[in-house]
VOMISE-437650 format. One record per residue (C-alpha): x, y, z. Coordinates in steps of 0.25 Angstrom, whole numbers, padded with zeros to 4 digits, always signed. Layout:
<sites>
XYZ ...
</sites>
This chain:
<sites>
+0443+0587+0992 +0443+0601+0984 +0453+0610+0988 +0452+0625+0984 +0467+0629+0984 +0470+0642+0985 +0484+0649+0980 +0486+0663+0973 +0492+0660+0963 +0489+0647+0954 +0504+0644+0949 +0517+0641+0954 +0522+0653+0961 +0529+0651+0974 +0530+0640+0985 +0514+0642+0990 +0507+0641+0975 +0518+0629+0973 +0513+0623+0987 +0498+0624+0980 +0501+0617+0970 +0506+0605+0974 +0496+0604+0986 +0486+0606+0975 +0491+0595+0966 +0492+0587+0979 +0479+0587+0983 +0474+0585+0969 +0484+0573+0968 +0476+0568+0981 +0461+0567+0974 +0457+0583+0978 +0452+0594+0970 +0459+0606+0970 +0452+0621+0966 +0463+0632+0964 +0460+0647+0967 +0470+0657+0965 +0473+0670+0959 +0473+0672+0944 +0489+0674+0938 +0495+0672+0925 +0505+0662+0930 +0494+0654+0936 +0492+0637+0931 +0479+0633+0925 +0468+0630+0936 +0454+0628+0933 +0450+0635+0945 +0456+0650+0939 +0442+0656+0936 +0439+0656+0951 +0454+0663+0953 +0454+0678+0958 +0460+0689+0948 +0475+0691+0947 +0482+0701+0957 +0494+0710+0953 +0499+0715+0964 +0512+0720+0960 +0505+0727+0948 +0494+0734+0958 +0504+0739+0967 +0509+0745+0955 +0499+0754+0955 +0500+0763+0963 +0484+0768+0963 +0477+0768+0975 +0467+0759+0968 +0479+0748+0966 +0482+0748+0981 +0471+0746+0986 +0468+0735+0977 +0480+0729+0981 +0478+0730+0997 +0463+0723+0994 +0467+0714+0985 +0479+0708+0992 +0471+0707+1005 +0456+0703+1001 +0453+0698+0987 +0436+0698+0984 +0438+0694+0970 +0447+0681+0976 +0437+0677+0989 +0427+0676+0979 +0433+0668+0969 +0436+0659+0977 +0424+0659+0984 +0417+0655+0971 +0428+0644+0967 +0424+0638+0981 +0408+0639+0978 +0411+0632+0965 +0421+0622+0968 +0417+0619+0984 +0430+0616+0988 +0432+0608+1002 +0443+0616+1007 +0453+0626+1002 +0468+0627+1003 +0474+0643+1002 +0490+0644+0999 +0494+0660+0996 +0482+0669+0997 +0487+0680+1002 +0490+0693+0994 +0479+0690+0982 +0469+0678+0984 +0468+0683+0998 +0462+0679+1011 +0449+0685+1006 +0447+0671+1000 +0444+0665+1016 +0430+0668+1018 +0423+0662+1006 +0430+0650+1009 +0428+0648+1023 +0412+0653+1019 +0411+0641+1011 +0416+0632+1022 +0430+0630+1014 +0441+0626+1024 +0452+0633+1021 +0467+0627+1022 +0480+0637+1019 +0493+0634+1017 +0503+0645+1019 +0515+0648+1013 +0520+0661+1019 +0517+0669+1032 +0507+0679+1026 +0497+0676+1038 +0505+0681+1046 +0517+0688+1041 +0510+0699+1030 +0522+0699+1024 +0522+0684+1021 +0537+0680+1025 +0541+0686+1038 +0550+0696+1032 +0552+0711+1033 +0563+0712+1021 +0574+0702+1023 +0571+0702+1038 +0562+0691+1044 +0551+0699+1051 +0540+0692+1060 +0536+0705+1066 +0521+0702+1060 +0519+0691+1070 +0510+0690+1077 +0498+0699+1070 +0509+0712+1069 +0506+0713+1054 +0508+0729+1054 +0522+0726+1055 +0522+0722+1039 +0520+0736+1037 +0530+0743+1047 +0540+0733+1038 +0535+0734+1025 +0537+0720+1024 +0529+0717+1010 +0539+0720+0998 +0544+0731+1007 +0530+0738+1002 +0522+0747+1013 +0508+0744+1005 +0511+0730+1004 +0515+0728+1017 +0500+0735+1022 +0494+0725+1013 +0502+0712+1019 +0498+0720+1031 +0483+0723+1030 +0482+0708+1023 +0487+0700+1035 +0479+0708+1044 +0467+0706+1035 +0468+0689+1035 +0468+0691+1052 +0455+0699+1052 +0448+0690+1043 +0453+0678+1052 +0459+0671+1040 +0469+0662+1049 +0456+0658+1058 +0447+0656+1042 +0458+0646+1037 +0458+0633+1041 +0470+0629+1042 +0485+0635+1039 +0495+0625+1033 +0508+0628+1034 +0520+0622+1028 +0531+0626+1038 +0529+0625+1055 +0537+0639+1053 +0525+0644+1046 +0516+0638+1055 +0524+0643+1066 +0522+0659+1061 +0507+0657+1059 +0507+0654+1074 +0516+0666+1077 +0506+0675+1069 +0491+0671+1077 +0487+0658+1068 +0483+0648+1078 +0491+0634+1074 +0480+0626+1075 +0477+0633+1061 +0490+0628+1053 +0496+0615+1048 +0509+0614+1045 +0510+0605+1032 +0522+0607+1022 +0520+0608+1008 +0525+0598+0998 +0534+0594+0987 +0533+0581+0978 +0546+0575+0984 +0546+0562+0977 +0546+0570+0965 +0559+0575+0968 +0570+0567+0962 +0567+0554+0970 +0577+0545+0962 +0587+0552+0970 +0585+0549+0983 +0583+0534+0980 +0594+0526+0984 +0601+0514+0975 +0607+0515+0964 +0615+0528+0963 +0623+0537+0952 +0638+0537+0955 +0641+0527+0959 +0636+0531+0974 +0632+0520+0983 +0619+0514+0981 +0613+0518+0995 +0619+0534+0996 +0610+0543+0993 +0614+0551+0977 +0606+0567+0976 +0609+0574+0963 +0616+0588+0967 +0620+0579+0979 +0631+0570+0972 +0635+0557+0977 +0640+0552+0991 +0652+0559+0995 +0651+0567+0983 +0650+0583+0980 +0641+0588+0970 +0649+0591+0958 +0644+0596+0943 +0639+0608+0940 +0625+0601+0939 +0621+0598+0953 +0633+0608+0960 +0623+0616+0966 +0613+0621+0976 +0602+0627+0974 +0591+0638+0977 +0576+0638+0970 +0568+0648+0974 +0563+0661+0975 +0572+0673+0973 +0569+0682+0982 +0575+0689+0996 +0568+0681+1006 +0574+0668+0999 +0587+0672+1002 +0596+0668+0989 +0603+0682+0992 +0610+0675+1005 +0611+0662+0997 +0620+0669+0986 +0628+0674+0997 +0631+0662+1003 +0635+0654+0991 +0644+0665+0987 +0654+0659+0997 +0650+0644+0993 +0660+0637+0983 +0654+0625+0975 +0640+0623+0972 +0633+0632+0965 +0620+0640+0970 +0608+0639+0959 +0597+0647+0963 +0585+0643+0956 +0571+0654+0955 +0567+0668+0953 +0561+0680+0961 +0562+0695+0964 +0579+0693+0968 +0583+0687+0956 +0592+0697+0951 +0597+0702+0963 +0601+0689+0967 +0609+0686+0953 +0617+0699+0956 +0620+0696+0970 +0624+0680+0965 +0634+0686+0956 +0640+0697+0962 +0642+0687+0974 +0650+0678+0966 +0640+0666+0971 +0638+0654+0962 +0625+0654+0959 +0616+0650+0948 +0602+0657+0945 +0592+0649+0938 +0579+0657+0938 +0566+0650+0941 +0564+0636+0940 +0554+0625+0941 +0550+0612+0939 +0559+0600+0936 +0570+0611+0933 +0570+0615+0947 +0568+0602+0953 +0580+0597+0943 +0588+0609+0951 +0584+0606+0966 +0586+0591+0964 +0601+0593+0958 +0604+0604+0969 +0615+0599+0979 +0606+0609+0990 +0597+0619+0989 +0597+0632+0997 +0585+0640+1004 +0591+0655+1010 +0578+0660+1014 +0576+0670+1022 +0562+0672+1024 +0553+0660+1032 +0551+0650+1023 +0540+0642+1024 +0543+0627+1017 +0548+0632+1007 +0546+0622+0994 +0562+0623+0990 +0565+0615+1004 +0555+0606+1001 +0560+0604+0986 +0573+0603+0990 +0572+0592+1002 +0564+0585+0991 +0573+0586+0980 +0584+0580+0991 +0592+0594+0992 +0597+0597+1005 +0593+0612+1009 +0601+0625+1014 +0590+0634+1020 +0589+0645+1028 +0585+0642+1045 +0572+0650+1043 +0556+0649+1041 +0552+0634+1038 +0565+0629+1031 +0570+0624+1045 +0558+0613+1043 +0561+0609+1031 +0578+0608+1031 +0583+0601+1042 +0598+0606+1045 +0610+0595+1041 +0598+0587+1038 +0591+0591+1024 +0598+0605+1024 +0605+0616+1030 +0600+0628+1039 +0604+0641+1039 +0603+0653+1046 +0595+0663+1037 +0601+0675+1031 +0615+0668+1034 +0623+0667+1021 +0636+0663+1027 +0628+0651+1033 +0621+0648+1021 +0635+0648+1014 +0640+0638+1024 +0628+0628+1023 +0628+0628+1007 +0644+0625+1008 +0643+0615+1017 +0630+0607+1008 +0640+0610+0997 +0652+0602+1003 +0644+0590+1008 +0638+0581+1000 +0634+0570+1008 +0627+0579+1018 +0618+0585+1008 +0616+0570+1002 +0611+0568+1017 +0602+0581+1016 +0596+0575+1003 +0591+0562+1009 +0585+0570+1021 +0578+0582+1013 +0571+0572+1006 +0567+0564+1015 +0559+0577+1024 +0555+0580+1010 +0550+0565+1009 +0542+0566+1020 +0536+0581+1025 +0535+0586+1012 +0530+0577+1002 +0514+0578+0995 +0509+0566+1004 +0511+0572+1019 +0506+0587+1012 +0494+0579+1007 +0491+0573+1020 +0492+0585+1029 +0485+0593+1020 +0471+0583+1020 +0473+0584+1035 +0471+0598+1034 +0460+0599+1024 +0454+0587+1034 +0454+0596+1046 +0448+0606+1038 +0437+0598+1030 +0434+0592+1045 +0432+0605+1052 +0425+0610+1041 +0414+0598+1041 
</sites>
């Protein structure tokens, strides 16, 4: 099969080009061809498909500009792009792919990229990662509050709240580019919605999109990749009996972590108000033992770092990592921690955490209640609540055996909802359904 995947941007960005990626990698894996288009960028990784991508687009340095000319360009740009729909039109004339599978399109690839598709009888599958279709802000939020005041249809009230980067003219565009994807029956041209949370799902119903239309499947990690040798039972450090269960950052039965190298929690993400670390760095300045590592980067970074120190909290920046440092971080982590207040989809530090075998404090809210189980692979928290948050992170700090407990639980749902094999096999089903209607 020939899949044209569809992301804009071609490199690892956030959690919706990540997702990309590995499906991509999957699907190859499997015996498929997969055809990229995305937008030209700097940071982006080799593809032998970029001749076909469309032309890199500024934004920040075009609302810089404070010419007439330059807004205009950006309101068209960010809600119909030609130069993209034709593109991709002639990557699908010259490759013939049998379906196509969008990620992010909104803002610069654009919904303009639909028609030639669905002209050439290219069913059209799209996973969503945020709630752009109907939310124009994307996250349900008006500053720090959550607002759900666009549902259903209502999308003027983006505007009344400035809710786009607290920007009039950007909130007219989020605005005028929603209202635009309604006209053009772009919900009723795609084939089908995949979403990875029910909550998602759920809001998509809220906002007019028939349920018939979405799929819930959850996206994936390569757990066994994961530190496996730890969850094997047998033979174990210590001295601990051969059939207990012995994590790193976890210590032995009846033990407490101890050492400065595996004495800590940990948060990896990014660094930015709707994640809340603010209220995280609050709570932990009430917390004695254990130390808070907060591993990433983004728009708060310094704020945060001031507040961390002037709060007397122990916490240890790290800046961004990656790769096996990262994973070397998560997997010697006695916990990690997920303040969010904003609805969090799935995110992919749940889903690396439970794999790793970490036991999760999160906040109550969005999708994170599908994913951590209270007292079974986590803990629960009222959002926005620090004194709670203080309570749950003291409590996972004094009990050893019960985040042990966590571990073996977390890796088991990771085990079985979030691995590559039950993606794979829900995804064909999809593409199936698609490719049988379409014949």
């Amino acid at each position: 099969m020939r899949v044209l995947m569809v992301q804009t941007y071609h490199y690892y960005r956030g959690g919706d080009s990540t997702c990309m990626f590995n499906l991509a990698g999957l699907l190859e894996s499997r015996g498929h061809e997969v055809i990229h288009f995305a937008m030209n960028h700097p940071q982006n990784l080799p593809s032998p498909w970029s001749n076909y991508f469309t032309s890199e687009i500024d934004f920040p340095a075009l609302l810089g500009d404070s010419s007439a000319r330059a807004a205009i360009s950006v309101i068209t740009k960010s809600i119909y792009n030609r130069e993209a729909r034709r593109r991709i039109a002639r990557l699908a004339d010259d490759t013939k792919p049998d379906i196509a599978h969008f990620h992010n399109i909104h803002g610069h690839l654009t919904t303009s990229i639909v028609a030639p598709l669905r002209r050439r009888g290219i069913p059209i599958a799209w996973t969503l990662h945020d709630y752009r279709l109907v939310c124009p802000n994307t996250t349900f939020l008006r500053g720090d509050e959550i607002c759900e005041r666009c549902l259903p249809r209502k999308y003027w009230n983006v505007v009344l709240g400035r809710c786009k980067k607290g920007s009039l003219p950007a909130s007219v565009v989020a605005m005028m580019s929603t209202i635009y994807d309604r006209v053009s029956r772009v919900p009723a041209r795609t084939g089908r919605f995949i979403t990875p949370s029910e909550f998602l799902k759920g809001k998509l119903i809220e906002g007019g999109i028939s349920h018939e239309k979405i799929t819930v499947i959850p996206n994936f990690v390569d757990v066994q990749s994961f530190r496996a040798d730890a969850f094997r039972t047998g033979a174990s450090p210590r001295g601990t009996d051969s059939h207990e269960l012995y994590l790193p950052g976890l210590g032995p039965p009846g033990a407490v972590s101890s050492g400065a190298d595996d004495n800590y929690y940990l948060y990896f993400g990014r660094l930015s108000r709707e994640k809340g670390i603010d209220l995280l760095i609050d709570a932990v300045s009430g917390v004695r033992g254990g130390r808070l590592k907060v591993a990433g980067e983004g728009p708060l970074e310094r704020e945060l770092k001031e507040h961390a120190a002037a709060s007397g909290a122990d916490v240890e920046f790290l800046g961004f990592r990656t790769g096996a440092e990262l994973r070397a971080l998560l997997e010697n982590a006695m916990f990690v921690v997920v303040p969010s207040r904003w609805y969090e989809n799935l995110p992919f530090s749940v889903m690396e955490s439970l794999a790793a075998g970490r036991p999760v404090i999160a906040a109550d809210i969005g999708g994170i209640p599908e994913m951590v189980e209270d007292k079974v692979n986590g803990m629960l928290f009222p959002p926005g609540d620090a004194e709670a948050l203080r309570c749950r992170i003291t409590t996972m700090l004094g009990d050893a055996g019960m985040r042990r407990r966590m571990s073996k639980a977390g890796r088991e749902k990771a085990e079985r909802l979030y691995g590559p094999d039950a993606h794979y096999a829900k995804v064909m089903e999809v593409y199936g359904e698609l490719l049988g209607r379409r014949a």
